[in-house]
DOVEX-835331 format. One record per atom (N, C-alpha, C, CB): x, y, z. Coordinates in steps of 0.1 Angstrom, whole numbers, plus 5000, padded with zeros to 4 digits. Glycine has a CB too. Example, Ala and Ser with C-alpha at 12.3 -4.5 7.8 and 13.67 -1.06 7.14 Angstrom:
513249435078/512349555078/513249675078/511349555090/512849785071/513749895071/512950005079/514149945057/
end
This chain:
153524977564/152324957573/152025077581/152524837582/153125137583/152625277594/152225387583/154225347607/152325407576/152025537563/150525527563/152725497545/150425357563/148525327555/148125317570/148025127543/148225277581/147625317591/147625427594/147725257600/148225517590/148225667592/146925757585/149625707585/146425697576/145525737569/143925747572/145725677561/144325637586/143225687592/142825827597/143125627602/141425857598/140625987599/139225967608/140326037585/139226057614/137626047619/136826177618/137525997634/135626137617/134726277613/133526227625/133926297593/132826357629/131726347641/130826297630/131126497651/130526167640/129126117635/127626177646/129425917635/127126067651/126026107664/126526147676/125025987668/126026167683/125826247694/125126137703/125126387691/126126107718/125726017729/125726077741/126625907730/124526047746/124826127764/125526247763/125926047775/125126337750/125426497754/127226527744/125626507777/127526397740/128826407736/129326357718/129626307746/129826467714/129726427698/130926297700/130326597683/130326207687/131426037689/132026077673/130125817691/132826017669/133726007658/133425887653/135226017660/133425857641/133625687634/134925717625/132025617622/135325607629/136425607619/136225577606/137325517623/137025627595/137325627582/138525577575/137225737579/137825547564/139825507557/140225597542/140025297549/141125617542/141525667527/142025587521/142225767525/142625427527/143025327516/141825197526/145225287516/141525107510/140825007513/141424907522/140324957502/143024937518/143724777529/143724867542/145924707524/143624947544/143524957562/142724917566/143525067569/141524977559/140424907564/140124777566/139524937559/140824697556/140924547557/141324497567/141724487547/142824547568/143424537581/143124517596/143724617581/142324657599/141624637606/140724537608/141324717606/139724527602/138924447604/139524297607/138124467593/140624317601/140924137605/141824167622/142624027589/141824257626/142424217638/140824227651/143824347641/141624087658/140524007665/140124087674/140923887671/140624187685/140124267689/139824377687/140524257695/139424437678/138924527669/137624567677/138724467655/136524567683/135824607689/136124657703/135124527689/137224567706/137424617720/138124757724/138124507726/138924787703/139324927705/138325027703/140424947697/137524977693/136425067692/135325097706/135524997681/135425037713/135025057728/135425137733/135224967735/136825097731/137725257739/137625387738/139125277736/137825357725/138125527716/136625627717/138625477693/135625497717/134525547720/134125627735/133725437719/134625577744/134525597756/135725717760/134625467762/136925697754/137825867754/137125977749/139125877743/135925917739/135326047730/134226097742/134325987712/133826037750/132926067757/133426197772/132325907761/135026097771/135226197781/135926327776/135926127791/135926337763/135726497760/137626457752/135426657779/137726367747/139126397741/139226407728/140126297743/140126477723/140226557709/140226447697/141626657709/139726467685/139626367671/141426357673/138926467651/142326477678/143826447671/144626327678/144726587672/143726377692/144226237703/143926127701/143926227716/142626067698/141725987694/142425917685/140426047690/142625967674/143625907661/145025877668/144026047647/145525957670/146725917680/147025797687/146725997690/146025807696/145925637703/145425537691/144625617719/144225567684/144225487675/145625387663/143325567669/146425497661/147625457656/148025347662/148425567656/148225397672/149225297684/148825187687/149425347699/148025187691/147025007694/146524927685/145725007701/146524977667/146924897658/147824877658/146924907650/148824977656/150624907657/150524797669/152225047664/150124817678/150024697685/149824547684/149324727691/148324587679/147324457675/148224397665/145624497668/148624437653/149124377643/150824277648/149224507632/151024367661/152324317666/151724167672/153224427679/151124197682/150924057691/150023967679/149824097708/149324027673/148523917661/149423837657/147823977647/150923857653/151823807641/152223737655/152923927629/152523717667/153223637669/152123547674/154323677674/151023567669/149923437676/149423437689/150523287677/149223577694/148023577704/147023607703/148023627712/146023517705/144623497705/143423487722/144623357697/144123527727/143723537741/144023707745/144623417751/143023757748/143223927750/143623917766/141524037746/143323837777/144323817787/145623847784/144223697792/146523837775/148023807775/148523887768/148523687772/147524007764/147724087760/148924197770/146424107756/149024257782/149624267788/151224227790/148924257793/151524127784/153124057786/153724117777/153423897783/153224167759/153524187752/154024337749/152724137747/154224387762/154224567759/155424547757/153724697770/156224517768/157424577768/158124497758/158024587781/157824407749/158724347737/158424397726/158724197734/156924477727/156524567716/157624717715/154824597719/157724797731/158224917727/159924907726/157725037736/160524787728/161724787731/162324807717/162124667739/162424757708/163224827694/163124967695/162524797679/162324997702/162025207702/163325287707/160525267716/164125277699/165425337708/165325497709/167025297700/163925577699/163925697709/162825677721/163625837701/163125777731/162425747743/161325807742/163225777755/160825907739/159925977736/158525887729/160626067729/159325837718/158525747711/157625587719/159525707701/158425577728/158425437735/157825457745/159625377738/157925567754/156925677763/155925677757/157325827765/155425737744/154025747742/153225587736/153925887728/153925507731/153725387730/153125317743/154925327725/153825327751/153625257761/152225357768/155025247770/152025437768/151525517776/150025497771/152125657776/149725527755/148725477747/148025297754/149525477731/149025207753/148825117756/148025057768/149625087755/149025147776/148625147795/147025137795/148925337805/146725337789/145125337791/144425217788/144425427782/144425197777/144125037771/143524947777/145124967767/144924877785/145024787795/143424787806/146524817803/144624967814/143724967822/141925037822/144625017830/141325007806/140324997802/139424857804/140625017790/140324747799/139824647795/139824617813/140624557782/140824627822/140424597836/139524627841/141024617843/139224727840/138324817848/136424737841/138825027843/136724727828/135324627820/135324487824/135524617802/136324477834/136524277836/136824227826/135224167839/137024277811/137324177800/138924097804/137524267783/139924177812/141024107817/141124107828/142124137813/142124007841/141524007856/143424097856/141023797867/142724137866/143724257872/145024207878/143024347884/145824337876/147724287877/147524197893/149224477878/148024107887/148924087901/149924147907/149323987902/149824217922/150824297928/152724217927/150124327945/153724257924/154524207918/155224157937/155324317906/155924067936/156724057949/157724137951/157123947950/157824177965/158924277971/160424197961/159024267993/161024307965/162424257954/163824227968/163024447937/163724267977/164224257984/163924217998/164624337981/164024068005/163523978018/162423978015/163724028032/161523958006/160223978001/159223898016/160023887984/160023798019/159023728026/158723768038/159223598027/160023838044/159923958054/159424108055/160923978056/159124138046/158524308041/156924248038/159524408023/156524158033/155224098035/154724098045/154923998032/155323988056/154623998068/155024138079/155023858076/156424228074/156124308085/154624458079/158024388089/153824448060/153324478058/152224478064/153524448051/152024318067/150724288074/150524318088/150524158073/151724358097/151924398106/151624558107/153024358107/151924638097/151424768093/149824778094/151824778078/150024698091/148124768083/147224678096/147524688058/147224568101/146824508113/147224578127/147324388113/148324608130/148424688143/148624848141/149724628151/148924918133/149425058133/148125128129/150825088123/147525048119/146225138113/147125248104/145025228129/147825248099/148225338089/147425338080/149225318084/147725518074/146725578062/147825508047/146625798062/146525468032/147925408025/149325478023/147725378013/148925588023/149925718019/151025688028/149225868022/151025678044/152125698054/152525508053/151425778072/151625408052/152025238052/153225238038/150225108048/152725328024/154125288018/154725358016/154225228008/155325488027/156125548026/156925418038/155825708028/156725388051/156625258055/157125168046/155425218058/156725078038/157225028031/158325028017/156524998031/158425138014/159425228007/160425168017/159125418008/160525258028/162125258032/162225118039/162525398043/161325018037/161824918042/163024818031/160624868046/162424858023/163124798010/164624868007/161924817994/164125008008/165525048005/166425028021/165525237997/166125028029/167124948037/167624798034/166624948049/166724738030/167124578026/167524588017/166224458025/167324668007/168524717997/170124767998/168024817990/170124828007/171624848016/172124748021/171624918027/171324668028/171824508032/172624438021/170624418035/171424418012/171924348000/173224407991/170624327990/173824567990/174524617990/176224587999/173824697990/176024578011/176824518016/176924368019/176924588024/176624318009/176724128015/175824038027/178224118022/175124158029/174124098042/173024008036/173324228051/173123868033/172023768028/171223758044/172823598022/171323758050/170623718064/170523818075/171323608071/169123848079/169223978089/169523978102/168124038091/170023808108/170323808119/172023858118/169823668125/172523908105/173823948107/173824088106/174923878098/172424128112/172824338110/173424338120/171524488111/174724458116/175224548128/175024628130/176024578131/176124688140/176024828144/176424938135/176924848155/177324868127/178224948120/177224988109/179624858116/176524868105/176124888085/174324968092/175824628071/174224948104/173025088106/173325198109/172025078114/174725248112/175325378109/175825428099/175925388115/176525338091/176525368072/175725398064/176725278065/174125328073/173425358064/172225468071/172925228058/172425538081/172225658084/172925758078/172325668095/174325758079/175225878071/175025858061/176625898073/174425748053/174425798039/173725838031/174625748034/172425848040/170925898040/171026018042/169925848050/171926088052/171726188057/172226308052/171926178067/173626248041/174326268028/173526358017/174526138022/172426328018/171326418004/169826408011/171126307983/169826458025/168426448028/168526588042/167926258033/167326688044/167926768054/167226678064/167526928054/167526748078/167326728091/165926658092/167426868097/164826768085/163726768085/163526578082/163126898074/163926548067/163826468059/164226328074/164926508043/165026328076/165726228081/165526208095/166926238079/164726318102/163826248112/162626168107/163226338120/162126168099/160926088096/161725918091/159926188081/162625948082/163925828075/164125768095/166125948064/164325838104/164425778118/163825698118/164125828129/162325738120/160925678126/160825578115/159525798128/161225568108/160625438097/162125328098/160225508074/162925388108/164125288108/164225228120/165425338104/163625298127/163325228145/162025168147/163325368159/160825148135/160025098135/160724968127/158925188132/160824948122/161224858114/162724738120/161424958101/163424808126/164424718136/163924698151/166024778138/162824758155/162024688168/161124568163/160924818175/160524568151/159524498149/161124348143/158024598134/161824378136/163024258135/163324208149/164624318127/163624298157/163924238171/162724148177/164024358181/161424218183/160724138187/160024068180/160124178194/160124018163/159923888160/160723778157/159523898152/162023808165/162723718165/163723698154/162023628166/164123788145/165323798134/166523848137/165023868125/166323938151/167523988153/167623988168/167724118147/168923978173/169223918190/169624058197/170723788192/169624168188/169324278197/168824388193/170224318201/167724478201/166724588196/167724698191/165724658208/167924688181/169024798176/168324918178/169624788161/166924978175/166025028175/166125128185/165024938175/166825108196/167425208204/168125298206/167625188208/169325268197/170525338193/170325448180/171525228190/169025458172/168925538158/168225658171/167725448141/169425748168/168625908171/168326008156/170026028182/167126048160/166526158155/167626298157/165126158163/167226328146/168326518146/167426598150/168926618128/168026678162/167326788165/166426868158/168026848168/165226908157/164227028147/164027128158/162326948141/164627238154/164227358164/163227468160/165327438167/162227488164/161127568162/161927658156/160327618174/161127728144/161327828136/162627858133/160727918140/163527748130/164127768129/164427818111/164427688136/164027798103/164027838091/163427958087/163727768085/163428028079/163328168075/162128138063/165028228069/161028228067/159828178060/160528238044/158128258067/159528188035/159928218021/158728268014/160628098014/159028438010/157928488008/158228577996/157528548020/157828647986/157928717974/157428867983/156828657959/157928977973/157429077974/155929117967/158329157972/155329237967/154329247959/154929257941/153529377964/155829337942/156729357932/157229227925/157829437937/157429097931/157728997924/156228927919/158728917933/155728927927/154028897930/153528957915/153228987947/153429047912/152829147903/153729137886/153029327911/155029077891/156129057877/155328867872/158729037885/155028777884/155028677881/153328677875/155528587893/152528797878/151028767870/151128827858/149728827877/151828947854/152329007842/152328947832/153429037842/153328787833/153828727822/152428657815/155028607826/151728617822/150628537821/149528607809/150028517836/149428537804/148728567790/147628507791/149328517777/146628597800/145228587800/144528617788/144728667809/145128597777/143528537761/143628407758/143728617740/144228367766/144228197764/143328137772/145728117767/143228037769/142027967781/143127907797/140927777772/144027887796/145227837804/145527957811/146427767795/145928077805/146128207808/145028237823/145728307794/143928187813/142328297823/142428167839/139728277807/142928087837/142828007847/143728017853/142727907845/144927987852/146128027860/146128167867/147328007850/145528257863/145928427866/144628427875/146028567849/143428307878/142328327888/143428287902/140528197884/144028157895/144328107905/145628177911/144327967902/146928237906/147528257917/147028407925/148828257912/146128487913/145628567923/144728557936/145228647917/143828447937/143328387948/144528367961/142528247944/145528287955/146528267961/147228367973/147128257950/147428477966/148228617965/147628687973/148228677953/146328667968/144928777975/144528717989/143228777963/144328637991/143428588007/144328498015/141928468005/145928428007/146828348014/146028208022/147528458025/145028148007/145028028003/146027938004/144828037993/145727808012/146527668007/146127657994/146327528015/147127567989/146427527977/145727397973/147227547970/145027327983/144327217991/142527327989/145327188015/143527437995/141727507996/141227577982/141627658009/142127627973/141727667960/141127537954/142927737951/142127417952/141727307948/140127237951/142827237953/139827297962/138427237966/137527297966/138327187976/137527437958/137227557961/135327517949/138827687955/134327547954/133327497946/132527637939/132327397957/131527587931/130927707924/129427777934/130427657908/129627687943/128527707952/129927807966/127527507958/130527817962/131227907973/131428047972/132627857975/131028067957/131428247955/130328237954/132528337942/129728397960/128228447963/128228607953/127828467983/127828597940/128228697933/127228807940/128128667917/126028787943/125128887946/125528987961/123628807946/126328887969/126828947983/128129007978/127028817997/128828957970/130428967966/131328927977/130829117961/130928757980/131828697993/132028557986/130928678010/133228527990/134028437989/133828308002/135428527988/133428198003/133428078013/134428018012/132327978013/135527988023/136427878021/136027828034/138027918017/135427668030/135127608043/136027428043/133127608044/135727408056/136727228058/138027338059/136827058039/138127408064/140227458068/140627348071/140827568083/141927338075/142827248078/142527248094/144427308073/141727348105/141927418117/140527318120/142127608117/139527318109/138027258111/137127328109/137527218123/137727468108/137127578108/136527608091/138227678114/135927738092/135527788074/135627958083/133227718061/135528048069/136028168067/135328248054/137628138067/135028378056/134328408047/135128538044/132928418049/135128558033/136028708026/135228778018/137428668015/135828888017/135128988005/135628967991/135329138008/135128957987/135628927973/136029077966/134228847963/137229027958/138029157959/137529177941/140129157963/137229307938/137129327926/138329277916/136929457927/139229237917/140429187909/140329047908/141729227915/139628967917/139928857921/138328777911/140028857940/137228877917/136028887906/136028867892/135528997906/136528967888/137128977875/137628877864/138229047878/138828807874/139328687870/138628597871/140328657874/137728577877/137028427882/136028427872/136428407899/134928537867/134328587859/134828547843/134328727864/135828597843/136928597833/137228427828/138528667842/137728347838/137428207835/136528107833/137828177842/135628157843/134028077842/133428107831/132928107853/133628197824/132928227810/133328157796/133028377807/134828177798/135628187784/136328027784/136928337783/136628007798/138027907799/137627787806/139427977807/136627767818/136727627821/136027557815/136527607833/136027427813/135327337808/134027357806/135427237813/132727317800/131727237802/131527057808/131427257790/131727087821/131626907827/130826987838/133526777833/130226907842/129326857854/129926897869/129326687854/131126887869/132226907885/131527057890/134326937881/131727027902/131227147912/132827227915/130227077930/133527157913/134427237917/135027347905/135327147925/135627447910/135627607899/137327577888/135927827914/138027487896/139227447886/139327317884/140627497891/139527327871/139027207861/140527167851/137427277849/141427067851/142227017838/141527067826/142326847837/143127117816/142227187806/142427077797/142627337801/142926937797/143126857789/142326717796/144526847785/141626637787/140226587789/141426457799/138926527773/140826397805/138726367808/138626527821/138026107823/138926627816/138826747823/138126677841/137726877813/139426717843/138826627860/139226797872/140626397868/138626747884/139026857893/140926857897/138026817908/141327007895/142626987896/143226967906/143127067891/144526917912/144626917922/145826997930/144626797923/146527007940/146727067947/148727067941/145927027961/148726927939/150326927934/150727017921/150826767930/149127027912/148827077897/149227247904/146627057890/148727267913/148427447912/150327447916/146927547928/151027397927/151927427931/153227407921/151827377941/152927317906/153827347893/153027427886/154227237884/152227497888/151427597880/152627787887/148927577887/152027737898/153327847904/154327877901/153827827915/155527717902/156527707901/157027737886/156527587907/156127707874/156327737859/156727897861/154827697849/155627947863/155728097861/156428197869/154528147863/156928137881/158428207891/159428167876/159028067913/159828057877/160928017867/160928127855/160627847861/159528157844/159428197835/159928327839/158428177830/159828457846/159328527851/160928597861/158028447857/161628457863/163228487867/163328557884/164128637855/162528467887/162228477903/163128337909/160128467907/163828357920/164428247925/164428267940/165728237919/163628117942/162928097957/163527937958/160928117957/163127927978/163627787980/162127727982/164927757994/162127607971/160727547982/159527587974/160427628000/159427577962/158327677956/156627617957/158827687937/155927667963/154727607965/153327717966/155027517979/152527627974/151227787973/151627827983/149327767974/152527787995/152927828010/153427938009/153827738019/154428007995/155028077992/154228197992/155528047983/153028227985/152428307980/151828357997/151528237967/151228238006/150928278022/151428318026/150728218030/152828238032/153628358036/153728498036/154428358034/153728488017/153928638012/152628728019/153828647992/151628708020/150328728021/150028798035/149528598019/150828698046/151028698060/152328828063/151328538065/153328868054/154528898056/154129038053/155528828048/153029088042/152229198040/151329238048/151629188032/150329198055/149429238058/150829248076/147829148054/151129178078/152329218093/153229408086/154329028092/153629378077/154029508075/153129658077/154329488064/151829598072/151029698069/150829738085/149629658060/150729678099/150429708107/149529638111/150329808108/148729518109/148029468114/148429368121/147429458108/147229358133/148029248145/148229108144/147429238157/148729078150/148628918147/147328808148/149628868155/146528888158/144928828157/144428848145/143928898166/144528958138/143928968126/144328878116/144029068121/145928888114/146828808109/146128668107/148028808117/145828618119/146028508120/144428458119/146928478131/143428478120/142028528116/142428528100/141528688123/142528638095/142228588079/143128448070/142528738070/144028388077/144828278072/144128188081/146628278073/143128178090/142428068093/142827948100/142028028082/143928058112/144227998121/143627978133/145128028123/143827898143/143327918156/144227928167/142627818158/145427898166/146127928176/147028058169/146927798182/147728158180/148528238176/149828208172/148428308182/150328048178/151328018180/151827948163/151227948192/150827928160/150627888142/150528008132/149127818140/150428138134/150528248130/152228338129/149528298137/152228278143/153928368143/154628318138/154828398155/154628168136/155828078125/155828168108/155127858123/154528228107/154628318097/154728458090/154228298095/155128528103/156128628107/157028678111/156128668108/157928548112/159228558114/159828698113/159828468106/160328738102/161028858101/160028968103/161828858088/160429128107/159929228111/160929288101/159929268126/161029288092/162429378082/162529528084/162329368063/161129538083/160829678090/161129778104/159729678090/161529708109/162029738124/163229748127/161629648134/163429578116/165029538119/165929658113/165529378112/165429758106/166129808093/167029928106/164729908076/165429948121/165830098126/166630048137/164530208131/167329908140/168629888150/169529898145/168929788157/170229938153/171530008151/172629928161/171330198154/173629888157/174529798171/175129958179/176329658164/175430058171/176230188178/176030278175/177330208177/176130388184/175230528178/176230548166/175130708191/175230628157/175130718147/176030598134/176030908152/175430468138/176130358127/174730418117/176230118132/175630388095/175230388087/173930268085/176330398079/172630278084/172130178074/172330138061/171130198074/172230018058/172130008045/171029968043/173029948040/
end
């Protein structure tokens, strides 16, 4: 059965809303049979239709097509006829898959699928699964979240994250009931947190552990505010050592990059933006085609982090590349913004994308840093233009600060200075 469904093929047929569509073909008559007898058969042709639109390749197209017959024919044979319940059936479909790889893309094919047919109303949407741990307690202290605190979702389930994995520690040590926390098993389970997490990490691990045993206290689960006794670890200003490349590592890590590719011409705009003006990478990411002014040769980065926007010169190198990309390498889609996924539904990229876009090419390239991000490349940016002699108003002016006190955290070291103390006359440098 997988050989003759393999035989499927598609060739461009018409052209929809700007986008060539595929029809499928057969090279044996029983597939086609096949197909046709499976009951939801339109509803994949719906799909595949709608992947085509958002710009995905005949090889992908076939690909998922493979998979969601293997599917159909699975759940068909054991007698489902309701495309609701379609969903139950995944994971008894990929589980014989003892390689993982295989069972990954199975599933993954499927997912879209699913979350196709949701999004069309043909199926009604997951139900959120119950907490796995005091469920009935992490619900209402949930509702407590989002009613009194006003949390963003982002910070409510980091919030609810560590609520679970504390009631998971409970349930680790025998604790069925929360009126039996102690002293003891919330200091176990601070040191054990604190075991693989830094300083930084485990003040925030605090605040989500003194929120969470005040709110047990004053609802009545526990007979004393333990909530008092969790200290926070000291954070001392600047205390860490900014992490910055030289130009020399800077110039090894754009080297490797093989600008005749279309991935090349993109990547080598972006870390040189990076490199060049000491960009977040929040701001490349949002960076629009209405922001470079070729005829002035200026660069807009506006919405800072500060409230502020900032205008630059656009550096002939920086031109070049951007030029270089917008011609040969980004998409054709609609998006205003200048970096684009080079694999469909080509969406605007985001900011976690650029900082493993970095991180690939340090690695390739045999650069070893702590913390690898676009902050790296700023620093570096801030750690140069300090060397060169410029002040820290300026400094801190072109990185699109407003206070100075936000600038000096990023010139920590003077290496240059430090090189000319000496603890005793006529001591050797090295």
């Amino acid at each position: 059965m997988r050989n003759r469904v393999g035989q499927i093929i598609f060739t461009k047929s018409i052209r929809w809303k700007g986008f060539i569509m595929y029809e499928i073909q057969y090279k044996l008559a029983k597939s086609r049979e096949r197909f046709e007898k499976c009951w939801f058969k339109e509803q994949i042709s719906d799909y595949l239709t709608f992947l085509a639109s958002q710009g995905y390749s005949p090889k992908t197209l076939k690909s998922k097509l493979v998979s969601l017959l293997q599917f159909a024919f699975y759940v068909q044979s054991h007698g489902v006829s309701n495309i609701a319940d379609i969903p139950k059936w995944v994971a008894d479909f990929t589980k014989p898959y003892k390689n993982y790889d295989s069972a990954l893309a199975y599933r993954s094919h499927i997912a879209g699928f699913i979350r196709y047919l949701r999004r069309e109303k043909l199926i009604p949407e997951s139900v959120p699964k119950p907490y796995r741990w005091f469920p009935k307690i992490t619900l209402e202290y949930s509702d407590f979240l989002q009613s009194r605190k006003c949390l963003c979702s982002c910070r409510f389930k980091k919030y609810i994250s560590f609520c679970q994995l504390f009631f998971e520690h409970l349930r680790s040590n025998r604790i069925r009931r929360i009126n039996l926390i102690t002293l003891e098993i919330i200091q176990r389970f601070v040191i054990l947190e604190g075991s693989h997490h830094t300083r930084k990490t485990m003040r925030e691990q605090c605040t989500y552990l003194r929120s969470l045993l005040s709110y047990l206290y004053f609802s009545g689960r526990t007979r004393r505010d333990f909530s008092a006794i969790v200290m926070t670890p000291r954070i001392y200003r600047d205390e860490r050592c900014p992490r910055f490349l030289t130009r020399k590592e800077i110039q090894t890590a754009l080297s490797i990059i093989d600008k005749r590719t279309t991935m090349g011409k993109r990547d080598y705009a972006i870390i040189l933006l990076l490199s060049t003006y000491g960009l977040r990478g929040i701001e490349v990411s949002n960076l629009r085609l209405d922001d470079i002014d070729w005829r002035t040769s200026r660069i807009y980065i506006r919405n800072r982090k500060a409230g502020n926007s900032s205008v630059y010169p656009l550096a002939k190198s920086a031109g070049e590349a951007l030029l270089s990309y917008l011609r040969c390498g980004r998409p054709k889609k609609s998006y205003r913004q200048v970096f684009l996924s080079l694999l469909a539904p080509h969406k605007p990229i985001s900011s976690a994308a650029i900082r493993q876009i970095l991180k690939n090419y340090l690695n390739r390239a045999g650069i070893k840093t702590d913390r690898v991000g676009a902050h790296t490349l700023r620093y570096s940016c801030a750690q140069h233009l300090f060397e060169q002699g410029f002040s820290i108003k300026t400094i801190g002016d072109s990185l699109g600060h407003r206070s100075l006190s936000s600038t000096q955290s990023y010139i920590k070291i003077d290496i240059t200075h430090l090189r000319e103390v000496a603890i005793n006359n006529g001591e050797a440098l090295l």
